[in-house]
C-alpha positions in Angstrom: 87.7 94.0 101.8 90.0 96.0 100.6 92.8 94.6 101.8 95.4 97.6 101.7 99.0 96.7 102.2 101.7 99.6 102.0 105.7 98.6 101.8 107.8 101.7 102.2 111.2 102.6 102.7 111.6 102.9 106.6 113.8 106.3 105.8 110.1 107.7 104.6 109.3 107.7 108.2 109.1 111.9 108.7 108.5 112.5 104.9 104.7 110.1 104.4 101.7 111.3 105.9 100.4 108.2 106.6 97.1 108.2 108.5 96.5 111.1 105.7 97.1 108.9 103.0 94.8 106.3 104.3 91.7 108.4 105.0 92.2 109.7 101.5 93.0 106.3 99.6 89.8 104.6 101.5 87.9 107.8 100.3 88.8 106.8 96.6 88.2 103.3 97.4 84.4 104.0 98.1 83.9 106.3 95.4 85.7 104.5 92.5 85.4 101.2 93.4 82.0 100.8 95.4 83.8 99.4 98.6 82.0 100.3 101.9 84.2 102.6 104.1 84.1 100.1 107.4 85.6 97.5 105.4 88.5 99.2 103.9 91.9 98.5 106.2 95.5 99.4 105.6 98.5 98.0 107.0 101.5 100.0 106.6 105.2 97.7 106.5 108.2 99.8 106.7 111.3 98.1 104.7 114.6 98.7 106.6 116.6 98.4 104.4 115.8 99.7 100.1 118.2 99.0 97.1 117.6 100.1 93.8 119.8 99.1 91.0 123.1 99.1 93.0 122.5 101.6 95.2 121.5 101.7 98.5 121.0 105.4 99.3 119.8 108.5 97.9 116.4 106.1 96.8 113.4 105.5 98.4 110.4 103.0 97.3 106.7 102.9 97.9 104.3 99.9 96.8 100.6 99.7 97.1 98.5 97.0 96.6 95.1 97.2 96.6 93.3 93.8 96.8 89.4 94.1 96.1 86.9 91.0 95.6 86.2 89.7 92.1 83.8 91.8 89.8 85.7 95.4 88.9 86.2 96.2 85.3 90.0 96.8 84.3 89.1 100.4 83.5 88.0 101.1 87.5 91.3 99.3 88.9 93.1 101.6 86.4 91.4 104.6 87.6 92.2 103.3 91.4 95.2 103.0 91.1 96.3 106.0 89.1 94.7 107.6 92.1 96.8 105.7 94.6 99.8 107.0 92.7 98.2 110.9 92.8 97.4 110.4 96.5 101.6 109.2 96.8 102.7 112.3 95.1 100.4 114.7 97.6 101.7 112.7 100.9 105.0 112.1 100.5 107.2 114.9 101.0 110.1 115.2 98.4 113.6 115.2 100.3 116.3 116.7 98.2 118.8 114.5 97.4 116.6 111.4 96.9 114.5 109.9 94.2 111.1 107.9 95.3 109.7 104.8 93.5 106.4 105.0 94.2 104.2 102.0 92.3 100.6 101.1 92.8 98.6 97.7 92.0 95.1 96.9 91.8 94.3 93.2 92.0 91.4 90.9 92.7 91.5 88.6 95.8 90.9 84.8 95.7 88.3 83.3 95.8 89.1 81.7 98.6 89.2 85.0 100.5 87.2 85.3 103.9 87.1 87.6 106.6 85.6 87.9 110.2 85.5 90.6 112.4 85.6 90.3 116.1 84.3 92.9 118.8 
């Protein structure tokens, strides 16, 4: 925990920063929401393909979700996630010519949720 999952337009490819944009968003993580730095992971999914409305070019998308155990107050995931939306803005490059959807969630796991790590 976290459990960090990124869907992106594949044509962001060259314009996200990635790696950046996870150091940084784990660094939030820990300092707004009390997670512990080992434990935050993020998978990045490229979308080929993206349609918005009923176009399929000139638009980009970018979701975040942000799944932390049970016990944050609504006013910390609000805070989280306005910063995941802040971090979007610094690490993806505009591109003239195209308009990004950029969205962020913050949500508690399951109960059910469990981990393990293996060396």
């Amino acid at each position: 925990m976290p459990q960090i999952t990124v869907d992106h337009s594949a044509t962001l490819a060259d314009d996200f920063d990635r790696p950046a944009f996870a150091r940084a968003l784990h660094t939030a993580v820990v300092e707004i929401a009390a997670a512990r730095l080992p434990a935050c992971k993020t998978q990045f999914r490229p979308a080929a393909d993206t349609v918005v409305g009923d176009e399929s070019e000139g638009h980009a998308v970018v979701h975040v979700t942000v799944g932390l155990l049970a016990g944050r107050d609504d006013d910390t995931k609000a805070r989280l996630t306005e910063t995941v939306l802040d971090l979007l803005r610094r690490h993806v490059r505009q591109s003239p010519g195209r308009t990004l959807h950029a969205s962020a969630e913050v949500r508690d796991l399951a109960p059910s949720y469990r981990t393990f790590d293996r060396p």
